[in-house]
DRENPA-3360 file (N, C-alpha, C; in nm, 2 decimals, always signed):
BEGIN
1 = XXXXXXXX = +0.74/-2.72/+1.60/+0.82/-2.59/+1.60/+0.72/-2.48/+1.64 ~ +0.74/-2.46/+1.75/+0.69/-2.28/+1.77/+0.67/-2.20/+1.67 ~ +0.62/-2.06/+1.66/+0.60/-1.97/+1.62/+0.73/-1.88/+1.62 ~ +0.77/-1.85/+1.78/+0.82/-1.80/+1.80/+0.98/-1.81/+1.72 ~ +0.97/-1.95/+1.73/+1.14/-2.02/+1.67/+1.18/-1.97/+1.53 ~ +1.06/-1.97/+1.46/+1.04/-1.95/+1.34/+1.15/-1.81/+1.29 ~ +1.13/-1.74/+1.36/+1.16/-1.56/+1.32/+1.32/-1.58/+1.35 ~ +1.41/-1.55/+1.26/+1.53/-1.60/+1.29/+1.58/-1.43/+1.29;
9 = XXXXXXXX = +1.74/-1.40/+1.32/+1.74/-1.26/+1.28/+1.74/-1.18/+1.16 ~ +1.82/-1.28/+1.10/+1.77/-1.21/+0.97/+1.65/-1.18/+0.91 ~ +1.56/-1.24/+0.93/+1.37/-1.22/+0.93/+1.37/-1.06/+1.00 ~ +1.40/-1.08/+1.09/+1.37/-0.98/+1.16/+1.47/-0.85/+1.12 ~ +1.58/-0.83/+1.09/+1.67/-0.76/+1.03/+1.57/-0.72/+0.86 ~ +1.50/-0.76/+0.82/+1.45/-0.74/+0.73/+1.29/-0.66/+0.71 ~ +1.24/-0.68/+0.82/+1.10/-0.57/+0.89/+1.13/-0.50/+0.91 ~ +1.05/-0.38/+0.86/+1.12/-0.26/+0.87/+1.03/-0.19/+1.02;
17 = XXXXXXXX = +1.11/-0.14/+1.07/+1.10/-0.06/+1.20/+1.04/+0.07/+1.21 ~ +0.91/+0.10/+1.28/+0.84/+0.19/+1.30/+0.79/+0.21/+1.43 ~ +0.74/+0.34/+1.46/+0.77/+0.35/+1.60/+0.67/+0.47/+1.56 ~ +0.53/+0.43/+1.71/+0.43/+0.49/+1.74/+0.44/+0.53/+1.86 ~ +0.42/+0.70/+1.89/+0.44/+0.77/+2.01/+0.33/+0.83/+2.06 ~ +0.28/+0.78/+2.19/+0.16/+0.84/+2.22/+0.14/+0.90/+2.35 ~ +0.09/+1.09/+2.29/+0.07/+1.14/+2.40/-0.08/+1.19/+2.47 ~ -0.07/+1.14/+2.57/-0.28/+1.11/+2.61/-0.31/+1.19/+2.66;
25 = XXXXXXXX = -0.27/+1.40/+2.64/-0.37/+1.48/+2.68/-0.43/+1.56/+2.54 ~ -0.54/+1.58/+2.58/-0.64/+1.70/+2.50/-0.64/+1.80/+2.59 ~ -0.70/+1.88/+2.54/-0.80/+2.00/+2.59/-0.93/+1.94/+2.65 ~ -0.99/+1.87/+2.59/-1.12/+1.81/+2.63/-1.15/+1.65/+2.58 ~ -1.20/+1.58/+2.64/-1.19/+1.45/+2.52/-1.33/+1.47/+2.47 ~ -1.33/+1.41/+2.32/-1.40/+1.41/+2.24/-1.50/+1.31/+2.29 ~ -1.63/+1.29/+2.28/-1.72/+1.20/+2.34/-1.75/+1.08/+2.27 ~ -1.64/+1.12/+2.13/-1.66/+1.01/+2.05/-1.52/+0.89/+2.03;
33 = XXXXXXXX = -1.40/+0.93/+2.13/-1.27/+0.91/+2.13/-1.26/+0.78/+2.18 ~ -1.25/+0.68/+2.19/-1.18/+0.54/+2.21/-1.06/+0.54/+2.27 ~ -0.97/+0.65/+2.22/-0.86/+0.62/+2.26/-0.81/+0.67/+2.40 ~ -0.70/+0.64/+2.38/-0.64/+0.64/+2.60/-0.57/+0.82/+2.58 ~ -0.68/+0.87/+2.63/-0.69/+1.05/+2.62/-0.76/+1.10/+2.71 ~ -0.71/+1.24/+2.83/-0.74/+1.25/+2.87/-0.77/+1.40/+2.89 ~ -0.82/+1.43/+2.95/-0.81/+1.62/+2.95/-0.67/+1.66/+3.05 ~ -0.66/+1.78/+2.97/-0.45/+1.78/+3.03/-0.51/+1.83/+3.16;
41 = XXXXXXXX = -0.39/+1.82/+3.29/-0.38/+1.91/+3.36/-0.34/+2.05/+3.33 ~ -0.30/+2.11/+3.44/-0.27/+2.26/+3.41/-0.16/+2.21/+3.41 ~ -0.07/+2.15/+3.46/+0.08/+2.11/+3.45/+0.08/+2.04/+3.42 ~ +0.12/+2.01/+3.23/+0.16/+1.89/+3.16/+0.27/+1.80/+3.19 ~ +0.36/+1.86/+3.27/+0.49/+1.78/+3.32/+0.51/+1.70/+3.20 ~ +0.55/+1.81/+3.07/+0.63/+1.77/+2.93/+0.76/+1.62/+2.96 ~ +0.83/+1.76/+3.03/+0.95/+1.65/+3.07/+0.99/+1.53/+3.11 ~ +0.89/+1.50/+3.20/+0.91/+1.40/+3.32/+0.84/+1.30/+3.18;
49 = XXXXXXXX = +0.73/+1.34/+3.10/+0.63/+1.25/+3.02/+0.76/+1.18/+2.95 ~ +0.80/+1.29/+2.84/+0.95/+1.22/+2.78/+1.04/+1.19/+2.81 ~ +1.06/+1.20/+2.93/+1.21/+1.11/+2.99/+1.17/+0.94/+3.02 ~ +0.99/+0.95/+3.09/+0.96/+0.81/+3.09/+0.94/+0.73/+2.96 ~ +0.87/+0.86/+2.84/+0.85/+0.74/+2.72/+1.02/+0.68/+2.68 ~ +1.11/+0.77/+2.71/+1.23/+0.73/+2.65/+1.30/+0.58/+2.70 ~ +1.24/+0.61/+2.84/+1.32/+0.51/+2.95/+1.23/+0.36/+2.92 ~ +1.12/+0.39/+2.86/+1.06/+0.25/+2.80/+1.11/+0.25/+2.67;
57 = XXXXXXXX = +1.12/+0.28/+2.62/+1.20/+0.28/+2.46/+1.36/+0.18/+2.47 ~ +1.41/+0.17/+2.57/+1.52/+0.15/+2.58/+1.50/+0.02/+2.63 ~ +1.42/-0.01/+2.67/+1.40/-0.17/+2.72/+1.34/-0.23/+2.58 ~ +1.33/-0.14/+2.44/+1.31/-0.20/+2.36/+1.42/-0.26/+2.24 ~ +1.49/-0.17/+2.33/+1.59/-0.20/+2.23/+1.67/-0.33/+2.19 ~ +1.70/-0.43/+2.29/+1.72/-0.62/+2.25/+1.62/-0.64/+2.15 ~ +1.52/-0.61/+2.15/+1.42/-0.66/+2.06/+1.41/-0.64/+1.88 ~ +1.48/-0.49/+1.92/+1.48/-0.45/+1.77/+1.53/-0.49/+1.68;
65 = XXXXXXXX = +1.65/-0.56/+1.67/+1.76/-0.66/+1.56/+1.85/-0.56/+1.52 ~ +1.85/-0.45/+1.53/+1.94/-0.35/+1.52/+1.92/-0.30/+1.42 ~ +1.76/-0.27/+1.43/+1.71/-0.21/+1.28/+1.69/-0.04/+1.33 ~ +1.69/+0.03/+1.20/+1.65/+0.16/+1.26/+1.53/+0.23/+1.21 ~ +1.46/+0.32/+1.25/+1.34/+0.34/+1.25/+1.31/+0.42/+1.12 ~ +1.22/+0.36/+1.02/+1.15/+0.41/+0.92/+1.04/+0.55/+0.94 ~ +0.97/+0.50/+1.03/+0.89/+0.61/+1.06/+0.83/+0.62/+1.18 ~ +0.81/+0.77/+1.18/+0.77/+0.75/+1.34/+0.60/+0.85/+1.34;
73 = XXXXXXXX = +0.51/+0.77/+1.42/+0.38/+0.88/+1.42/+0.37/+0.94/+1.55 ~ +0.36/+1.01/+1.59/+0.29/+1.08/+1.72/+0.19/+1.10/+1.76 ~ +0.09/+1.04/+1.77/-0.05/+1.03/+1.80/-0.11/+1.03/+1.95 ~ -0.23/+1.06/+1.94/-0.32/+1.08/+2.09/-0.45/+1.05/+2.07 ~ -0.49/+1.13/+2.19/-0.46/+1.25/+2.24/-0.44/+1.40/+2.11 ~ -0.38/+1.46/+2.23/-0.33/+1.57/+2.09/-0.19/+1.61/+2.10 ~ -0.14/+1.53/+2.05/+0.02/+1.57/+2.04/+0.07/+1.72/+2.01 ~ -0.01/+1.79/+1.95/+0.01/+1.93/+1.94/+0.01/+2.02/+2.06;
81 = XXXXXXXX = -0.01/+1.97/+2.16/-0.09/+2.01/+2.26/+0.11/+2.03/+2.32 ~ +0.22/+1.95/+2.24/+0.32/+1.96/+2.32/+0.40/+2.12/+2.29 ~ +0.50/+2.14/+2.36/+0.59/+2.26/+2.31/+0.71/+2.17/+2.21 ~ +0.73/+2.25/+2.10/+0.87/+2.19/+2.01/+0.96/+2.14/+2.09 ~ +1.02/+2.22/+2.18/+1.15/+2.18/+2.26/+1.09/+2.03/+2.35 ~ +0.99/+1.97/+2.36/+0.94/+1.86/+2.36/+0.91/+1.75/+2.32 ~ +0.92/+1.81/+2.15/+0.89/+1.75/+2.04/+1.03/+1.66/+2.02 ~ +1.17/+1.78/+2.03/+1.27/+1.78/+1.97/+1.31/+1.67/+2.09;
89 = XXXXXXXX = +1.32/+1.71/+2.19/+1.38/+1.62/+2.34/+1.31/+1.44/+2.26 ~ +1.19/+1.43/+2.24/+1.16/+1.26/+2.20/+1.21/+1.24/+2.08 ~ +1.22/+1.30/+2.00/+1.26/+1.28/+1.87/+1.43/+1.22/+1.88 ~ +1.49/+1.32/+1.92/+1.62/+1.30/+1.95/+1.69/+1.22/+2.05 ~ +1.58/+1.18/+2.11/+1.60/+1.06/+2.21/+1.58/+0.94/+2.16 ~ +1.48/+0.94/+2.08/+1.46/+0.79/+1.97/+1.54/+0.75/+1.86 ~ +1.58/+0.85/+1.80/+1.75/+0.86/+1.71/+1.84/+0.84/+1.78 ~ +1.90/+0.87/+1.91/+1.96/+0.84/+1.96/+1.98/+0.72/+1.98;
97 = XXXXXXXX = +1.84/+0.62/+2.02/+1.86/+0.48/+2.08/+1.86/+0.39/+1.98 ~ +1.76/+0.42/+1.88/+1.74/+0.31/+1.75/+1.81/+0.43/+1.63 ~ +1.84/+0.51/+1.60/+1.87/+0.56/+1.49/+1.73/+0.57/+1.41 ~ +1.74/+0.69/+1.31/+1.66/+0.73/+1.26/+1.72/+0.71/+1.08 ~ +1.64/+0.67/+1.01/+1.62/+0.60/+0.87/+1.65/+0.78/+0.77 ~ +1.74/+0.77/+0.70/+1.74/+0.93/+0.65/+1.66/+0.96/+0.61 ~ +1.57/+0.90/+0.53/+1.39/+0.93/+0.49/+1.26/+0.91/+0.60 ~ +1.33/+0.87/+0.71/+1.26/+0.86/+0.81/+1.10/+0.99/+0.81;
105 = XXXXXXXX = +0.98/+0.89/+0.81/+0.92/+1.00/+0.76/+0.86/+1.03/+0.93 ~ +0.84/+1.14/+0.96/+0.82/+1.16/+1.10/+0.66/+1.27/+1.12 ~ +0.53/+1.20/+1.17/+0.44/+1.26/+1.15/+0.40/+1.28/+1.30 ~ +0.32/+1.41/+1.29/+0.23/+1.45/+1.41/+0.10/+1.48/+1.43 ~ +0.05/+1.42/+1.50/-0.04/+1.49/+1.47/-0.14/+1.61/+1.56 ~ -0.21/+1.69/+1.44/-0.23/+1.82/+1.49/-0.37/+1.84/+1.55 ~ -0.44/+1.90/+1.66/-0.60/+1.95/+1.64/-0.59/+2.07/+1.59 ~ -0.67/+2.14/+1.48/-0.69/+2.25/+1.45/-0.71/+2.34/+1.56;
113 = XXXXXXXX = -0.73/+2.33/+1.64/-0.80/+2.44/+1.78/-0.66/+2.46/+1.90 ~ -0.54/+2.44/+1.85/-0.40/+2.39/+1.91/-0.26/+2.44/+1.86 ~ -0.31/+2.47/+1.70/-0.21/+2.50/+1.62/-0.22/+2.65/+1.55 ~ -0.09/+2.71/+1.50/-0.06/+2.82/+1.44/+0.03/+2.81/+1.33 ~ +0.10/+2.87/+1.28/+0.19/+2.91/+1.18/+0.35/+2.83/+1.27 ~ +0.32/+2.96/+1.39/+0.43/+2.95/+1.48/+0.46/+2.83/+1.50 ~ +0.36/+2.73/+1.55/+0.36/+2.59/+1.65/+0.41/+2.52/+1.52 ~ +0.36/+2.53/+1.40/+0.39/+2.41/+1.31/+0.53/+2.43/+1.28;
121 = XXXXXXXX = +0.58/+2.53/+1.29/+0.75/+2.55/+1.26/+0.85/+2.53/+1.39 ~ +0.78/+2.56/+1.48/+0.86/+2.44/+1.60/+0.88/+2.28/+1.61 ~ +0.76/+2.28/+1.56/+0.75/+2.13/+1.51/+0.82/+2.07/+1.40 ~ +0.82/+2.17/+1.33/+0.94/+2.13/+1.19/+1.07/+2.13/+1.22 ~ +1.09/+2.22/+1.27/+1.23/+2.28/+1.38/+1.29/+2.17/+1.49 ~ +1.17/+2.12/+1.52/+1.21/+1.98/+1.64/+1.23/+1.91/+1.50 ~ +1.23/+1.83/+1.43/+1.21/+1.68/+1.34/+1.11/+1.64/+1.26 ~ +0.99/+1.71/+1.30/+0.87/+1.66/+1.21/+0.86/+1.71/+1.09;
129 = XXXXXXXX = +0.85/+1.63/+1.01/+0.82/+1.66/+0.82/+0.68/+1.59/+0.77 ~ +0.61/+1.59/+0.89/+0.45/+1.53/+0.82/+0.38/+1.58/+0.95 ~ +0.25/+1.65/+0.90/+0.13/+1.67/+1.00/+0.04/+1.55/+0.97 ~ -0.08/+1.52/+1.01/-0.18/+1.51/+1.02/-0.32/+1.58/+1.08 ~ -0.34/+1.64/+1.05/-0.46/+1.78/+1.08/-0.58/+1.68/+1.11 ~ -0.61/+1.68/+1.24/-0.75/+1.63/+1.30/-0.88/+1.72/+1.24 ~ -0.88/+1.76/+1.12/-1.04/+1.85/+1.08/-1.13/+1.75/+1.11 ~ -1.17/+1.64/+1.07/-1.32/+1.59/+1.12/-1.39/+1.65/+1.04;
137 = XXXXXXXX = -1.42/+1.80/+1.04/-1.53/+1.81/+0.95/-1.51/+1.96/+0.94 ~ -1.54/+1.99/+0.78/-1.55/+2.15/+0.76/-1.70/+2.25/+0.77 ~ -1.78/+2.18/+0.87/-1.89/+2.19/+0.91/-1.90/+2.23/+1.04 ~ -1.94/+2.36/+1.09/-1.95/+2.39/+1.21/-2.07/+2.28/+1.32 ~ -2.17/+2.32/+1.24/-2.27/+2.22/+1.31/-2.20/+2.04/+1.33 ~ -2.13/+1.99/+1.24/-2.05/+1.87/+1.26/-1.98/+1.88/+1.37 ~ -1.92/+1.96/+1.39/-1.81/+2.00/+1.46/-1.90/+2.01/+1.60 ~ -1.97/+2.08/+1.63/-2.02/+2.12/+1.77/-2.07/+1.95/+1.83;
145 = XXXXXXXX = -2.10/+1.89/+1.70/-2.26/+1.77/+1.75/-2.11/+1.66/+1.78 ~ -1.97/+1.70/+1.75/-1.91/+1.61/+1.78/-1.77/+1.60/+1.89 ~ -1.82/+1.72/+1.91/-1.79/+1.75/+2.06/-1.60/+1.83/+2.04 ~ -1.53/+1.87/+1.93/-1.47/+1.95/+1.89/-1.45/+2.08/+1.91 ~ -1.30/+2.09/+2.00/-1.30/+2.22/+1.97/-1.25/+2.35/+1.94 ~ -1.24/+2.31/+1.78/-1.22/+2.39/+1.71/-1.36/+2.47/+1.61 ~ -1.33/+2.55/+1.52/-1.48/+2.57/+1.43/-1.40/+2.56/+1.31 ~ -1.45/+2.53/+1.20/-1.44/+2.55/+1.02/-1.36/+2.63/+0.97;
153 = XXXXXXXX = -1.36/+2.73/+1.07/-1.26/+2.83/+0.99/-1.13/+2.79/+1.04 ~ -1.10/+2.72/+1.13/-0.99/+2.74/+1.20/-0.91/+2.58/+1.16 ~ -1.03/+2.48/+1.05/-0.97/+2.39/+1.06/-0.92/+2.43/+0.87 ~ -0.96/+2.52/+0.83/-0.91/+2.57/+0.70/-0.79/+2.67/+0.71 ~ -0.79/+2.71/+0.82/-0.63/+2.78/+0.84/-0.56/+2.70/+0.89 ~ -0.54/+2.60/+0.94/-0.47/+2.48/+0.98/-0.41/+2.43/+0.89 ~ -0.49/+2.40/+0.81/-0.47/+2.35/+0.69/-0.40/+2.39/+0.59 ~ -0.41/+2.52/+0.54/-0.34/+2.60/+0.51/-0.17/+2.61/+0.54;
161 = XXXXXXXX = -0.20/+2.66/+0.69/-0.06/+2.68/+0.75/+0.04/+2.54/+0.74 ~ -0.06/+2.37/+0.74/+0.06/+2.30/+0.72/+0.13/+2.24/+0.64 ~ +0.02/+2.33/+0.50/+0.07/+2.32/+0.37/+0.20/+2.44/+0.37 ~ +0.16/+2.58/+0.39/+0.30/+2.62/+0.41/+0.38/+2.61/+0.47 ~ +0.40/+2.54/+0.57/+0.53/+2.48/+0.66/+0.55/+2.34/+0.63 ~ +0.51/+2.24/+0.61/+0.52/+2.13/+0.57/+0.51/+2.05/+0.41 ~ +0.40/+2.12/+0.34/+0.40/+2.04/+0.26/+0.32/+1.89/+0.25 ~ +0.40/+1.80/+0.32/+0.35/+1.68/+0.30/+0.22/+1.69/+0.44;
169 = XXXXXXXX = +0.13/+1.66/+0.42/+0.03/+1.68/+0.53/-0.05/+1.58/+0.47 ~ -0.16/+1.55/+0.59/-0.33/+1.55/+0.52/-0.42/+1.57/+0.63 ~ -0.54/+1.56/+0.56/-0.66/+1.64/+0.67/-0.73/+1.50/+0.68 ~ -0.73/+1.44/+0.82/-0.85/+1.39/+0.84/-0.99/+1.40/+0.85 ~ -1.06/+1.33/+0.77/-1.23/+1.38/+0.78/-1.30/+1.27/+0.82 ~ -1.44/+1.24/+0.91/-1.50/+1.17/+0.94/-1.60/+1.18/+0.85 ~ -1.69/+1.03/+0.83/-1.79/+1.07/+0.69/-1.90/+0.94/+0.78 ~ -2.03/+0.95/+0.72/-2.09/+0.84/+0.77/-2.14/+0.85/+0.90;
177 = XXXXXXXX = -2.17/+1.03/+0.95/-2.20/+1.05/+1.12/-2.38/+1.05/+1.02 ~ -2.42/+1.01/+1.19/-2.55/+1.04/+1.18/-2.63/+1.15/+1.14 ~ -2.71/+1.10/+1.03/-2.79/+1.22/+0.95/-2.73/+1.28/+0.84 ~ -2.60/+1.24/+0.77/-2.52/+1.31/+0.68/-2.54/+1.25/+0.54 ~ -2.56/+1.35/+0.46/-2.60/+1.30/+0.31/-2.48/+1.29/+0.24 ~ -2.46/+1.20/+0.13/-2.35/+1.23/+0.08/-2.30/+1.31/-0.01 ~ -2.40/+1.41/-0.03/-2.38/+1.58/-0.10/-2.27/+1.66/+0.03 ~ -2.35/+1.63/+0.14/-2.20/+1.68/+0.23/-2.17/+1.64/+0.24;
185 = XXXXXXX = -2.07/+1.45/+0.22/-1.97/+1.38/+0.22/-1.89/+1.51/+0.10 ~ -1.97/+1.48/+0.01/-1.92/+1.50/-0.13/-1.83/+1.67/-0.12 ~ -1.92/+1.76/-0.02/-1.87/+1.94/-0.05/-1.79/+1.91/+0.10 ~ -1.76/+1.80/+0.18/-1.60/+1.79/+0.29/-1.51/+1.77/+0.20 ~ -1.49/+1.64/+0.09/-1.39/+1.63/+0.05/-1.35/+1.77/-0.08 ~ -1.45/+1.82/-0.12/-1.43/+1.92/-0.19/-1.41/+2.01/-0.11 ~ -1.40/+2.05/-0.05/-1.33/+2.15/+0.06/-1.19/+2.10/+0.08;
% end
């Protein structure tokens, strides 16, 4: 017996459905990034991005069992980098095709050096109820040696802001760069 044979539909009717969306421009790529990210053009051609991610979504749909989507992440790149009415256009395009879970928890995520007050309430305004704040570090000197471009202050107003518009958030921090003691591990996460 295959593998394949194995997974009957109800198996599959029973995994729950999540759905990773990824958009591959920055501002700059990070020199430490892995991921498939690029520096934007001047013309992000939003549109045309989301009509194609949609138009591959829909070829996904036989596959799904007719389950509907628990959560969804938005990752890059720097997804922040989009306008809401961009946000809202994918969001509502993926509800549309797979249905969206009423607790569907829907995250984005943010670069500090990208976002405001304003941006994070577009984004709430489109569907999103979770950030993810790219800090890396509340350390200027971290921040420069890692090719970031935001500074400390701006990843503490970030932070801030998507506690008052969101709520549910968190800040990612890198720990373990070269040269770092764990007294600064220790005053990042205390920050």
């Amino acid at each position: 017996m295959s593998a394949q044979s194995s997974w009957t539909a109800e198996a599959v009717a029973n995994i729950p459905l999540s759905l990773y969306l990824h958009w591959p421009w920055c501002v700059r790529k990070c020199p430490y990034c892995d991921f498939n990210s690029h520096a934007a053009p001047a013309d992000l051609a939003e549109r045309e991005y989301v009509d194609m991610v949609l138009k591959d979504l829909e070829g996904w749909l036989s596959v799904s069992g007719g389950r509907r989507i628990e959560t969804v992440f938005i990752g890059g790149g720097t997804p922040s980098l989009m306008s809401g009415d961009a946000v809202a256009r994918l969001l509502e395009g993926a509800d549309g095709l797979f249905g969206f879970t009423s607790d569907c928890e829907i995250t984005l995520e943010a670069n500090p050096g990208t976002v405001d007050e304003g941006r994070f309430r577009a984004f709430r305004d489109a569907g999103v109820n979770r950030v993810s704040v790219g800090v890396q570090s509340f350390m200027n000197e971290k921040l420069r040696k890692l090719g970031r471009i935001h500074i400390a202050d701006e990843a503490l107003r970030a932070a801030s802001h998507a506690g008052e518009v969101f709520g549910n958030f968190n800040l990612d921090l890198m720990f373990a760069l070269p040269g770092e003691t764990l007294e600064e591990v220790a005053r990042e996460v205390e920050t």
